[in-house]
LOBAKE-787771 format. One record per residue (C-alpha): x, y, z; residue in three letters. Coordinates in nm, 2 decimals, decimal comma, padded with zeros to 4 digits. Last residue first. Layout:
<node px="X" py="Y" pz="Z" r="ALA"/>
...
This chain:
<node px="10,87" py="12,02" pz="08,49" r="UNK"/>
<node px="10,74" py="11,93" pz="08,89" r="UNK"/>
<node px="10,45" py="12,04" pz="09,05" r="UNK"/>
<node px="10,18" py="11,82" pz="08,94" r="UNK"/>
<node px="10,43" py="11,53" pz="09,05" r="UNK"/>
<node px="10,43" py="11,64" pz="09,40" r="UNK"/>
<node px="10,04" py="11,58" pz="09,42" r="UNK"/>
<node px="10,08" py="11,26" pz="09,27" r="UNK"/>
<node px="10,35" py="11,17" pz="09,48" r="UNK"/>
<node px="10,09" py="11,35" pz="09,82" r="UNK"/>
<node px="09,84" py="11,09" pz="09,68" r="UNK"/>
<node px="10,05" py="10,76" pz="09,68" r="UNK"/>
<node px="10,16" py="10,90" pz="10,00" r="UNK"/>
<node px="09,82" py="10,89" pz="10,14" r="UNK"/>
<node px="09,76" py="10,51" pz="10,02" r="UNK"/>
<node px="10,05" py="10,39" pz="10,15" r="UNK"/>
<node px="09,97" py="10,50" pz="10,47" r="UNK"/>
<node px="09,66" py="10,35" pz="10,49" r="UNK"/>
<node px="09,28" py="10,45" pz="10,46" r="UNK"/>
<node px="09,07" py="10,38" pz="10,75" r="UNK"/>
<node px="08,98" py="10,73" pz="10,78" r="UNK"/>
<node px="09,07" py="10,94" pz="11,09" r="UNK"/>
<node px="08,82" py="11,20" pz="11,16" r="UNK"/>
<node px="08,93" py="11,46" pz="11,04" r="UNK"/>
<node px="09,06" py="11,40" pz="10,74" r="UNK"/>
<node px="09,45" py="11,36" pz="10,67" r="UNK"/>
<node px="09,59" py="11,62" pz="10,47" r="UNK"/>
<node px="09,67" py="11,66" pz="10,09" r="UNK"/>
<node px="09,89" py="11,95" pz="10,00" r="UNK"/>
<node px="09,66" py="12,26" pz="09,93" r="UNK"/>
<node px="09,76" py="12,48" pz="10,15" r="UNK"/>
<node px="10,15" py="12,38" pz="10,09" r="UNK"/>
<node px="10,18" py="12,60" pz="09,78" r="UNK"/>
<node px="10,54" py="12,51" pz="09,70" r="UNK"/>
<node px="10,80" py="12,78" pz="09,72" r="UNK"/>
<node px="10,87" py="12,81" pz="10,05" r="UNK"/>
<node px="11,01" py="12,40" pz="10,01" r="UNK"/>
<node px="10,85" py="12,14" pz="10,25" r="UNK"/>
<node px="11,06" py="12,03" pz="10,54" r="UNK"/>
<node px="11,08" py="11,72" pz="10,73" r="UNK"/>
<node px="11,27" py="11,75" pz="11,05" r="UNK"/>
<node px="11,46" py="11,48" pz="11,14" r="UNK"/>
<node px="11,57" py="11,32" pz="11,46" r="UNK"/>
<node px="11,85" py="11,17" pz="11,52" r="UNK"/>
<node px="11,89" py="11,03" pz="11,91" r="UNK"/>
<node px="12,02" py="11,33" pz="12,15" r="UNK"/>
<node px="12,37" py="11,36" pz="12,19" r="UNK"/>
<node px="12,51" py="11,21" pz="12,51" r="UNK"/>
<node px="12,82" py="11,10" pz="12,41" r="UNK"/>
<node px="12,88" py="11,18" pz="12,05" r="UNK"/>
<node px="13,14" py="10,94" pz="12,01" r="UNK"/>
<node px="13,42" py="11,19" pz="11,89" r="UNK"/>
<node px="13,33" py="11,43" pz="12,24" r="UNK"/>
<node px="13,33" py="11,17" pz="12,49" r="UNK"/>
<node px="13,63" py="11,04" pz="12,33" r="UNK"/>
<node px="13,81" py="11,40" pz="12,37" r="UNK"/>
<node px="13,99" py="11,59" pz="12,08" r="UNK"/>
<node px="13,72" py="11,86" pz="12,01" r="UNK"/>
<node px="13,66" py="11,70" pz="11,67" r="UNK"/>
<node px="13,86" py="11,43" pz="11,63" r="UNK"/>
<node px="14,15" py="11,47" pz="11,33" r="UNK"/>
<node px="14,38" py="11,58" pz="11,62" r="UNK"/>
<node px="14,44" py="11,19" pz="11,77" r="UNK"/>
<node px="14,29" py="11,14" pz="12,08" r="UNK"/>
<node px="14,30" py="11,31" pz="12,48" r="UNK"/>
<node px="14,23" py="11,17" pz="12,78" r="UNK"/>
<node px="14,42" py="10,84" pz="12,65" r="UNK"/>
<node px="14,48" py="10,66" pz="13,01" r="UNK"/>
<node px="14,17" py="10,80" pz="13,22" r="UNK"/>
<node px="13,94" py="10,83" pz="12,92" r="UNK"/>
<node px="14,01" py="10,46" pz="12,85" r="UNK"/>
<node px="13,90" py="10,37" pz="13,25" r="UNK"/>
<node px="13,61" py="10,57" pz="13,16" r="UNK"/>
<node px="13,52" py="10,41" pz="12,87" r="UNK"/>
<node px="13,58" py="10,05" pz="13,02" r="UNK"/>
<node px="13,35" py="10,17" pz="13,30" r="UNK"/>
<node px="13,13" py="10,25" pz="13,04" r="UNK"/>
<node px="13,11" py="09,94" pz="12,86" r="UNK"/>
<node px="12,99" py="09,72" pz="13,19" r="UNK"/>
<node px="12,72" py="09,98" pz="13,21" r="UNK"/>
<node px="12,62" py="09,91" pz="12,86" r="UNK"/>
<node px="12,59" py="09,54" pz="12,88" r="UNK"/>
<node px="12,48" py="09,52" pz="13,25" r="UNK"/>
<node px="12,14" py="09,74" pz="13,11" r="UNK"/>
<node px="12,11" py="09,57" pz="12,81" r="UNK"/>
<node px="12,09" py="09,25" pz="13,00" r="UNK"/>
<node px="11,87" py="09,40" pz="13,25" r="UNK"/>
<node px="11,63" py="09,53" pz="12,97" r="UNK"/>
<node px="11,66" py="09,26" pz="12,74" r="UNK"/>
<node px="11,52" py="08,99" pz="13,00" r="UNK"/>
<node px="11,20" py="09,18" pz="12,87" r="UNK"/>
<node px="11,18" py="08,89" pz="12,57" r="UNK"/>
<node px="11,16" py="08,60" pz="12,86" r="UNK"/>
<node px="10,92" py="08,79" pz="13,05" r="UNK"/>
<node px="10,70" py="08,89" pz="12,78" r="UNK"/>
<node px="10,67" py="08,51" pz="12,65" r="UNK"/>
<node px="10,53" py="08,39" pz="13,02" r="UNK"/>
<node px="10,30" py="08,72" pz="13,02" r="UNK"/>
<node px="10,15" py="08,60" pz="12,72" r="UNK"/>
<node px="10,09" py="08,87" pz="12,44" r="UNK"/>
<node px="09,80" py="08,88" pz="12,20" r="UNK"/>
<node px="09,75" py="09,13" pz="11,96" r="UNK"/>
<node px="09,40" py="08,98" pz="11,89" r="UNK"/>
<node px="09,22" py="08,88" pz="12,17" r="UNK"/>
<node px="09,10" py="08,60" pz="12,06" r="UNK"/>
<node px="09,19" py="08,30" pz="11,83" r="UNK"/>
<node px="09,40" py="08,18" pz="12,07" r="UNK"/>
<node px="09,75" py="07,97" pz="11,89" r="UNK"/>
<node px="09,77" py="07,63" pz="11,84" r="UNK"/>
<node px="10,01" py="07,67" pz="11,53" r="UNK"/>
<node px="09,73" py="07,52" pz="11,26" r="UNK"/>
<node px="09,41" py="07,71" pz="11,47" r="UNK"/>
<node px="09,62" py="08,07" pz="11,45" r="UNK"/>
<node px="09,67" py="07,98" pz="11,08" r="UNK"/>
<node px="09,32" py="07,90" pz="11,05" r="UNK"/>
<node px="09,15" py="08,21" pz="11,20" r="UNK"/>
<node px="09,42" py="08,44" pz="11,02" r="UNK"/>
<node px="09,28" py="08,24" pz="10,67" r="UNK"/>
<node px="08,93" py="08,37" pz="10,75" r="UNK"/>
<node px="09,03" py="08,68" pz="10,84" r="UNK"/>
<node px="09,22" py="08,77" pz="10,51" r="UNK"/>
<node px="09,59" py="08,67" pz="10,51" r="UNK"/>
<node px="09,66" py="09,04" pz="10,50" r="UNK"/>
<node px="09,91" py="09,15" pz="10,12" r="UNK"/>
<node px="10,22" py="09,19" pz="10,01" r="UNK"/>
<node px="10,39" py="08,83" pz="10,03" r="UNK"/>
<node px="10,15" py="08,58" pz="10,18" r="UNK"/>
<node px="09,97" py="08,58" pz="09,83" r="UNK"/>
<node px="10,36" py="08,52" pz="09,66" r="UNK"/>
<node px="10,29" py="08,13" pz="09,83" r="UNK"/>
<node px="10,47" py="07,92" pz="10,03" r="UNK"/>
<node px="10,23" py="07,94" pz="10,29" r="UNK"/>
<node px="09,89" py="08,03" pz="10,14" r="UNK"/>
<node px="09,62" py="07,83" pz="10,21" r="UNK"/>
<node px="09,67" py="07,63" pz="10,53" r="UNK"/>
<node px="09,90" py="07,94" pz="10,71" r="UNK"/>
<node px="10,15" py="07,82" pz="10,91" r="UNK"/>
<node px="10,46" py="07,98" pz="10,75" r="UNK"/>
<node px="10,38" py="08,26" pz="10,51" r="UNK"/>
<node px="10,69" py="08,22" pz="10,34" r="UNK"/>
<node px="10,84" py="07,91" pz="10,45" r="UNK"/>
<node px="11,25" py="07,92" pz="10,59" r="UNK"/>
<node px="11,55" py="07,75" pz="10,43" r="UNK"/>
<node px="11,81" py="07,98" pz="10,67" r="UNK"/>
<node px="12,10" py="08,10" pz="10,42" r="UNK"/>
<node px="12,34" py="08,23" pz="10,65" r="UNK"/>
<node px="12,58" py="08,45" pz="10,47" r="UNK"/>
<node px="12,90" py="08,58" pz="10,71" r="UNK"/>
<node px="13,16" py="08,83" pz="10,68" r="UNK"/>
<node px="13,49" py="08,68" pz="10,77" r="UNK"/>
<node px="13,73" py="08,64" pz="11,03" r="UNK"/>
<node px="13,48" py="08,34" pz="11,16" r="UNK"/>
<node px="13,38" py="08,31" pz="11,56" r="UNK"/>
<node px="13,08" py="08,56" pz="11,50" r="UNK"/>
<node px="12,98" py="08,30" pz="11,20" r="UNK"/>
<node px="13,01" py="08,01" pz="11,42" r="UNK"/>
<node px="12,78" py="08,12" pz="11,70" r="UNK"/>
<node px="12,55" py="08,25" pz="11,44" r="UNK"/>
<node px="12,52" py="07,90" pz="11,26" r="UNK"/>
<node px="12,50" py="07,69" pz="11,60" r="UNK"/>
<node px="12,21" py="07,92" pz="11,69" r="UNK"/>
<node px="12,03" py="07,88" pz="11,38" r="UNK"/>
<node px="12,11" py="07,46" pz="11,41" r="UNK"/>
<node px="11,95" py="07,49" pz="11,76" r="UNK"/>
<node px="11,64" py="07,67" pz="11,67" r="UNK"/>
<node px="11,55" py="07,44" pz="11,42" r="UNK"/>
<node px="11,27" py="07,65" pz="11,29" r="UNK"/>
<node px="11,47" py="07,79" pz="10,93" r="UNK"/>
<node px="11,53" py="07,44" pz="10,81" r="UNK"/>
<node px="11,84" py="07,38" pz="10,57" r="UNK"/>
<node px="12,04" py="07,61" pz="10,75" r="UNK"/>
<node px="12,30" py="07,67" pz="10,53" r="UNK"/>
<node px="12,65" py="07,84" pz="10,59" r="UNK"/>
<node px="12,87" py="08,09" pz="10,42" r="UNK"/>
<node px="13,21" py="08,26" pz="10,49" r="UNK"/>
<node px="13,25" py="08,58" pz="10,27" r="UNK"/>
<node px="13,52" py="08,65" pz="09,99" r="UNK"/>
<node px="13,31" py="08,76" pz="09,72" r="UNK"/>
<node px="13,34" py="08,43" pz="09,56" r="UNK"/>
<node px="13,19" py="08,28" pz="09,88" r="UNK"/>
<node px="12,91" py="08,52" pz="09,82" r="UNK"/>
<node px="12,84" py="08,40" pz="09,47" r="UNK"/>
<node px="12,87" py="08,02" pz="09,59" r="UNK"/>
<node px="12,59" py="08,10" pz="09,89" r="UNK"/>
<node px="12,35" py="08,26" pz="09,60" r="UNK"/>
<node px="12,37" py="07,97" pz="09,38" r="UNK"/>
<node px="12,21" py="08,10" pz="09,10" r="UNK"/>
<node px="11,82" py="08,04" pz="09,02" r="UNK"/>
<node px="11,69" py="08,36" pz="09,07" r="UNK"/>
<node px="11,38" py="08,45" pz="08,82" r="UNK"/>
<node px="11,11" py="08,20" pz="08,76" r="UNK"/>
<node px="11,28" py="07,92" pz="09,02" r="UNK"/>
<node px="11,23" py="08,22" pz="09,28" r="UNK"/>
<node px="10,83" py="08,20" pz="09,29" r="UNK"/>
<node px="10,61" py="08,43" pz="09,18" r="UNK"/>
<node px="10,44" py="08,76" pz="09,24" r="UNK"/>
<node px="10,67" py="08,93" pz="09,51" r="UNK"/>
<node px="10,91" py="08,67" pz="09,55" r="UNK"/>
<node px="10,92" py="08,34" pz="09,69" r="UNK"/>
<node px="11,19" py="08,09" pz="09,77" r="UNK"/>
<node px="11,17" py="08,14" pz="10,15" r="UNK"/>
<node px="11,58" py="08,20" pz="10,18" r="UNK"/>
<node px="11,60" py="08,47" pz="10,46" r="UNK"/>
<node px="11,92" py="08,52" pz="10,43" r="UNK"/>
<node px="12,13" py="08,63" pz="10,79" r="UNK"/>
<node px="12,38" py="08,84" pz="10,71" r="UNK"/>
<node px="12,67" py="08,87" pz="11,01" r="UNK"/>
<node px="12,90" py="09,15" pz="10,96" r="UNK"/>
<node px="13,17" py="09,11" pz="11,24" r="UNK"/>
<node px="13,37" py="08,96" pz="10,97" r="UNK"/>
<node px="13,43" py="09,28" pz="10,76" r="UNK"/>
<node px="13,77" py="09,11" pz="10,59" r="UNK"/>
<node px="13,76" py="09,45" pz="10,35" r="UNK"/>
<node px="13,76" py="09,28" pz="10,02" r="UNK"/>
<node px="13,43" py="09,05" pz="10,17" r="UNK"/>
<node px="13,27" py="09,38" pz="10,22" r="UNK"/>
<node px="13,33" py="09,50" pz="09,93" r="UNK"/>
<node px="13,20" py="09,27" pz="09,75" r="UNK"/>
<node px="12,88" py="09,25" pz="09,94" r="UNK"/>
<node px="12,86" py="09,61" pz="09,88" r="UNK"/>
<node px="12,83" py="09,58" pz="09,51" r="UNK"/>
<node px="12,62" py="09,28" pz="09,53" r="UNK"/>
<node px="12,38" py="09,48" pz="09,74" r="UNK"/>
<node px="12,35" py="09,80" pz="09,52" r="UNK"/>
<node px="12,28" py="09,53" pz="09,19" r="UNK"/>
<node px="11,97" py="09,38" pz="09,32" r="UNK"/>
<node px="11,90" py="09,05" pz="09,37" r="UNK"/>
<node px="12,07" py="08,95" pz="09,69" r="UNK"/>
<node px="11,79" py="09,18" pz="09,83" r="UNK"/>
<node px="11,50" py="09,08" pz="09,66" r="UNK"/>
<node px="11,59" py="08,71" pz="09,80" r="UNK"/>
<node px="11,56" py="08,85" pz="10,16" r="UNK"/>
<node px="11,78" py="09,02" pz="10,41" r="UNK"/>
<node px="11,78" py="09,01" pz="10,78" r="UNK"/>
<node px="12,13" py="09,15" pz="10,86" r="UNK"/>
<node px="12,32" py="09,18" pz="11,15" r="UNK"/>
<node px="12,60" py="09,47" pz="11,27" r="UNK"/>
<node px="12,86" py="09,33" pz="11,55" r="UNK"/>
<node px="13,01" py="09,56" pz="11,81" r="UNK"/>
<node px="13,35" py="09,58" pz="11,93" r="UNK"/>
<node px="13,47" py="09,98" pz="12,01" r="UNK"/>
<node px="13,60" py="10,04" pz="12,33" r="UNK"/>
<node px="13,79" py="09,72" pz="12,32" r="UNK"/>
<node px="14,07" py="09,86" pz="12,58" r="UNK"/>
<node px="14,37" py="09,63" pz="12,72" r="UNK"/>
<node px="14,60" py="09,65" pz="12,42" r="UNK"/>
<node px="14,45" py="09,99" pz="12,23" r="UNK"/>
<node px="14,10" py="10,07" pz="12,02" r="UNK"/>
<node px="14,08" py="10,36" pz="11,85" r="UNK"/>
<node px="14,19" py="10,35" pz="11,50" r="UNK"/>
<node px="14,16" py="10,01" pz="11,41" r="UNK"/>
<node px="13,81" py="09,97" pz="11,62" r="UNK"/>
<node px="13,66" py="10,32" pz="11,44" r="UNK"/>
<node px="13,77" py="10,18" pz="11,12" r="UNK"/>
<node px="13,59" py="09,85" pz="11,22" r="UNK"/>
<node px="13,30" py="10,00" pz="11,32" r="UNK"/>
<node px="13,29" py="10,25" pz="11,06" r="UNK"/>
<node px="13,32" py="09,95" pz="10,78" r="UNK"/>
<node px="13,02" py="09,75" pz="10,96" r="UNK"/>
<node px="12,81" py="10,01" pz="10,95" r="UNK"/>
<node px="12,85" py="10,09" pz="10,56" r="UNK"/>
<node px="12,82" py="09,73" pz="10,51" r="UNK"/>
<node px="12,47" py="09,78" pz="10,68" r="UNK"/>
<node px="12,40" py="10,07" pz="10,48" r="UNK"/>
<node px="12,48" py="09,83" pz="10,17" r="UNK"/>
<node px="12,15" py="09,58" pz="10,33" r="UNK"/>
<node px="11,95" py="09,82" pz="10,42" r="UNK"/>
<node px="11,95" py="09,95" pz="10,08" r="UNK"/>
<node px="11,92" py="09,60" pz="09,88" r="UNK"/>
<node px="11,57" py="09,63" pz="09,82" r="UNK"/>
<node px="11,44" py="09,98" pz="09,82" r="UNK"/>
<node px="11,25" py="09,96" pz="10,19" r="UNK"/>
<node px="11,51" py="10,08" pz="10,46" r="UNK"/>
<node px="11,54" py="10,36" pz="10,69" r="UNK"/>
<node px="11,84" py="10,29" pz="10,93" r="UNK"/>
<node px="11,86" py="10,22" pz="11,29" r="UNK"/>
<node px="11,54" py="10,15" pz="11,38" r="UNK"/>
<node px="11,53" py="10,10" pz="11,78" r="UNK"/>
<node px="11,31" py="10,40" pz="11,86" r="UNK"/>
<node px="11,11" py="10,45" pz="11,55" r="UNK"/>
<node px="11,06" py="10,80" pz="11,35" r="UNK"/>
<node px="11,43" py="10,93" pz="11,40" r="UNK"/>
<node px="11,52" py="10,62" pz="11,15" r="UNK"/>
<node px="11,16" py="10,48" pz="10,95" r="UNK"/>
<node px="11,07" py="10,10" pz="10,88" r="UNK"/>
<node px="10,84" py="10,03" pz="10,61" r="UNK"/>
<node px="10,49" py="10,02" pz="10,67" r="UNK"/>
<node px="10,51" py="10,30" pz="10,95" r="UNK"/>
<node px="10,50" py="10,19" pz="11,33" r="UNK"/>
<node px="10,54" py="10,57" pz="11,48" r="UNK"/>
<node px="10,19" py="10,60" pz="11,35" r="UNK"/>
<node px="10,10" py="10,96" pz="11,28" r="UNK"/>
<node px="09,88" py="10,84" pz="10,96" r="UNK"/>
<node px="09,84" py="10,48" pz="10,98" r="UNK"/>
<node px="10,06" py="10,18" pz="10,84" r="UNK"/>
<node px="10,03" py="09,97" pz="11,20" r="UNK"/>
<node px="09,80" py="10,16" pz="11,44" r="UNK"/>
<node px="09,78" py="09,81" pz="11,69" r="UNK"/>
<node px="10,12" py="09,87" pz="11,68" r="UNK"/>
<node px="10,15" py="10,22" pz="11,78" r="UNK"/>
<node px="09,89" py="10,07" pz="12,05" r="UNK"/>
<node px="10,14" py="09,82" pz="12,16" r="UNK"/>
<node px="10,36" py="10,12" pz="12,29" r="UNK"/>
<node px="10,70" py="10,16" pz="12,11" r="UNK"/>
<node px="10,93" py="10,32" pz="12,31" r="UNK"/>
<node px="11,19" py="09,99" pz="12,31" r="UNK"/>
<node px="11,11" py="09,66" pz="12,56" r="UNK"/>
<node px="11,21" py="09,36" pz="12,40" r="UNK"/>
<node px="10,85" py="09,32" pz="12,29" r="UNK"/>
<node px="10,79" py="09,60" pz="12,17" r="UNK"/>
<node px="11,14" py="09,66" pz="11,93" r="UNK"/>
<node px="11,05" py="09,24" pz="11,81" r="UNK"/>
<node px="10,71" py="09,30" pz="11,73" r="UNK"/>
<node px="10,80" py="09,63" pz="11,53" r="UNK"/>
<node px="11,08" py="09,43" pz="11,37" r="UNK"/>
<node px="10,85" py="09,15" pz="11,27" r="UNK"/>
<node px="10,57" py="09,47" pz="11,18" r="UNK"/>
<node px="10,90" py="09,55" pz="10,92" r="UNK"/>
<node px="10,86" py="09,29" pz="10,68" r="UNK"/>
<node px="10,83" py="09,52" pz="10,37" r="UNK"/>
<node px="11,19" py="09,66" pz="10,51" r="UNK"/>
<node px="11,37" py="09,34" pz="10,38" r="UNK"/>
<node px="11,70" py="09,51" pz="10,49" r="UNK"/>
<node px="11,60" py="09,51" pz="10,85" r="UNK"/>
<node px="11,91" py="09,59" pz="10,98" r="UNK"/>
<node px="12,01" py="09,55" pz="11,34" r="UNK"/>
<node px="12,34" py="09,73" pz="11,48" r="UNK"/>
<node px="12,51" py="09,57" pz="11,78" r="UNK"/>
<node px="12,58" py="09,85" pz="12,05" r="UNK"/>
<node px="12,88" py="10,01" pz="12,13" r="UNK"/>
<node px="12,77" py="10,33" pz="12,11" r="UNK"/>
<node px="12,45" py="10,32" pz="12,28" r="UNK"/>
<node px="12,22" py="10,52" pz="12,08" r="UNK"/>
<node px="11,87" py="10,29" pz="12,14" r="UNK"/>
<node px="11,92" py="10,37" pz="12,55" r="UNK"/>
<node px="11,62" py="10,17" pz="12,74" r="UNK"/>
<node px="11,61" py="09,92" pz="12,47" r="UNK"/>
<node px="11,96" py="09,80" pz="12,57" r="UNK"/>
<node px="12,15" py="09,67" pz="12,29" r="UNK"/>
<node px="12,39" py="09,31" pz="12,26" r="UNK"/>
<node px="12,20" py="09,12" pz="12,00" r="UNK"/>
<node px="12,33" py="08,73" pz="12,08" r="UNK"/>
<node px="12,08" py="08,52" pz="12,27" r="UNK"/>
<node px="11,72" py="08,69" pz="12,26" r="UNK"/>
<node px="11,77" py="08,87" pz="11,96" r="UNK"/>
<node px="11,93" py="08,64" pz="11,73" r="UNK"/>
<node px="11,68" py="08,33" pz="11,87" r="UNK"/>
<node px="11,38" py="08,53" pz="11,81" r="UNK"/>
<node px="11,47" py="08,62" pz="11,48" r="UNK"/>
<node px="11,57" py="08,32" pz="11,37" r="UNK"/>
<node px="11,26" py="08,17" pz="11,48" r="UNK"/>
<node px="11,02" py="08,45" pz="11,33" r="UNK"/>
<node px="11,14" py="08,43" pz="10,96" r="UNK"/>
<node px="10,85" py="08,24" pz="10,84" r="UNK"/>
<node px="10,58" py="08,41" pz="10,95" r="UNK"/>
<node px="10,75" py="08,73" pz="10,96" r="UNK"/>
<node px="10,80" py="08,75" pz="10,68" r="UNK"/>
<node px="10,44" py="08,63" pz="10,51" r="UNK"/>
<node px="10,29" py="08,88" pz="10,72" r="UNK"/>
<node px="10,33" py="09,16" pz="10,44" r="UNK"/>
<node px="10,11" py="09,50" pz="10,49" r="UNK"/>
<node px="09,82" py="09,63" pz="10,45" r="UNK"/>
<node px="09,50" py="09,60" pz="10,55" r="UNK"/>
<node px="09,59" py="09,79" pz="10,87" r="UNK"/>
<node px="09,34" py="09,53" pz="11,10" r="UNK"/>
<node px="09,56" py="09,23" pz="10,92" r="UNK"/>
<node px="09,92" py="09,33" pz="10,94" r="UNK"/>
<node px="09,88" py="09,46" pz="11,30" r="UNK"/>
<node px="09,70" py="09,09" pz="11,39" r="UNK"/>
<node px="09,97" py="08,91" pz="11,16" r="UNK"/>
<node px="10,25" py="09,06" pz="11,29" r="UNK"/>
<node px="10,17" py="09,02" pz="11,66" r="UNK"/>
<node px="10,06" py="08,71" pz="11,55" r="UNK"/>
<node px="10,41" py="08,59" pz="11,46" r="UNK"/>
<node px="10,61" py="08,76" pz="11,72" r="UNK"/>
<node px="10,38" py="08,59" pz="12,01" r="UNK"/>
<node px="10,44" py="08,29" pz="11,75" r="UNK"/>
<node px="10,77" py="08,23" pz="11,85" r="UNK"/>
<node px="10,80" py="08,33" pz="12,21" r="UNK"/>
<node px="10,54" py="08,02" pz="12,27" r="UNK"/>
<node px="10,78" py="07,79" pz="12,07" r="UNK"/>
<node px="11,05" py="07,90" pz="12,24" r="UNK"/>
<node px="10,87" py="07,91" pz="12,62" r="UNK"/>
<node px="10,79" py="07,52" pz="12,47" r="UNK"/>
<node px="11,11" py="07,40" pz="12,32" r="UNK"/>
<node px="11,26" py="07,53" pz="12,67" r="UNK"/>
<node px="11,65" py="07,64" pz="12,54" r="UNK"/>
């Protein structure tokens, strides 16, 4: 690693955050602030995808189970090279924007699963990691890993609080997942206070109960001790906790470690001194450096070996099983991994029955109101409606 090009990768993904968090505002930068290093270094030295084909089979899943932080994901999908145009971001929380306030799948190449409840993402994950290793048991064979992905996890404390994600996490440990890597983002602070109000257990002592192999980093920004952690939780049999000690709100003079970095902008007076703290230009906002760009765009030839490497080892498997067991549709592995099937996309539907004339639209022009606000209007709308 170059403590600088780290350091300068860093807080591109911080104030990429911070500058789409601030002209929507709405939004939480206190994530990404604080949660930035371990991101960087998951994504830019073990997540095997290719941005240039988001339904690779056989890539590694990404989970933003703390969906409130989703402009780091947005930074990261950007950055790295996925359909997401700096303007989407620069349109954070607006109407039409494919960078909604919490992420969306089928709205956002590179999201692969909607989250926002705490504690969803992180059971869908478990889900993902149970269908990779069924599909791995069931279809792999001596000489052919067709099927060997990891699925990680950025969760926060909200997530280890809520009941859905215990549930899971106890399953998952059951099941031996250990190719499901959670990283914790462990920044003490909740929405309105801090932790030692509400969640004072010993989260890494639950999850060891459960079965799972856990780790602390005590300082989220020491890039080598993150890396260390990862390397040994893919090496472990288990699924993995990584609580990484990490500041809400990192940087910012006023309001680091603080629930006001939580849901709401820093204000523009406290952007200007948290870019001034981290040595960071106060202008242009959305700043990227074409030294940072290059190292996050490596994706795109890495991605590109990844996958192409992976289909001569489907092809070679197509030549020696050409057909699988009955209970796959069709019979073929082209057809039971959905090669070549378009990327899920929904369509939204409103039912005949409800008047949709007068469902709240957005104005022409554009108002500067966000996209939490309009669905605030369209539930109240909805509500009118129902018994």
């Amino acid at each position: 690693m170059n403590p600088n090009q780290d350091l300068l990768c860093i807080n591109t993904i911080r104030f990429l955050a911070v500058d789409a968090v601030q002209k929507a505002n709405s939004g939480h930068p206190g994530l990404p602030l604080g949660a930035a290093p371990m991101a960087y270094v998951l994504w830019t030295h073990f997540l095997k995808h290719n941005p240039l084909d988001p339904a690779w089979p056989d890539r590694d899943r990404f989970v933003l189970s703390a969906g409130h932080g989703s402009m780091l994901l947005y930074a990261l999908l950007h950055l790295t090279g996925y359909d997401l145009p700096l303007d989407e971001i620069q349109r954070f929380r607006r109407w039409g924007s494919r960078a909604p306030g919490h992420p969306e799948r089928g709205v956002t190449a590179g999201v692969e699963v909607t989250t926002g409840p705490l504690g969803q993402g992180f059971a869908n994950a478990v889900g993902m990691a149970m269908a990779e290793a069924h599909l791995a048991a069931r279809y792999n064979r001596p000489g052919h890993e067709l099927i060997d992905h990891c699925t990680y996890v950025l969760a926060s404390d909200g997530d280890l609080m809520e009941g859905v994600a215990s549930e899971a996490a106890s399953l998952a440990g059951h099941l031996h997942l250990g190719k499901l890597i959670v990283l914790y983002d462990d920044n003490l602070v909740s929405l309105s206070a801090t932790t030692n109000v509400t969640f004072t257990e010993d989260r890494l002592k639950r999850f060891a109960a459960y079965g799972w192999q856990t780790r602390a980093v005590p300082d989220g920004n020491d890039l080598d001790a993150v890396r260390r952690a990862l390397t040994a939780a893919r090496r472990d049999s288990r699924p993995s906790l990584i609580a990484m000690r990490t500041h809400l709100g990192y940087g910012s003079p006023n309001k680091q470690d603080t629930f006001e970095a939580h849901g709401s902008p820093l204000g523009e007076e406290e952007v200007k001194l948290t870019k001034q703290n981290l040595g960071w230009p106060l202008d242009p906002p959305f700043l990227i450096p074409a030294e940072a760009l290059k190292v996050f765009r490596r994706a795109l030839g890495q991605g590109q070996r990844a996958q192409a490497k992976w289909k001569k080892q489907f092809e070679s498997y197509e030549k020696d099983f050409p057909i699988w067991p009955p209970n796959c549709a069709n019979g073929s592995p082209k057809s039971c991994l959905q090669i070549g099937t378009p990327a899920f996309r929904p369509s939204p539907r409103t039912p005949r029955a409800w008047p949709r004339a007068s469902l709240p639209e957005k104005p022409s022009p554009p108002s500067r109101r966000n996209c939490r606000q309009w669905s605030g209007d369209r539930r109240i709308w909805t509500h009118r409606l129902l018994p």
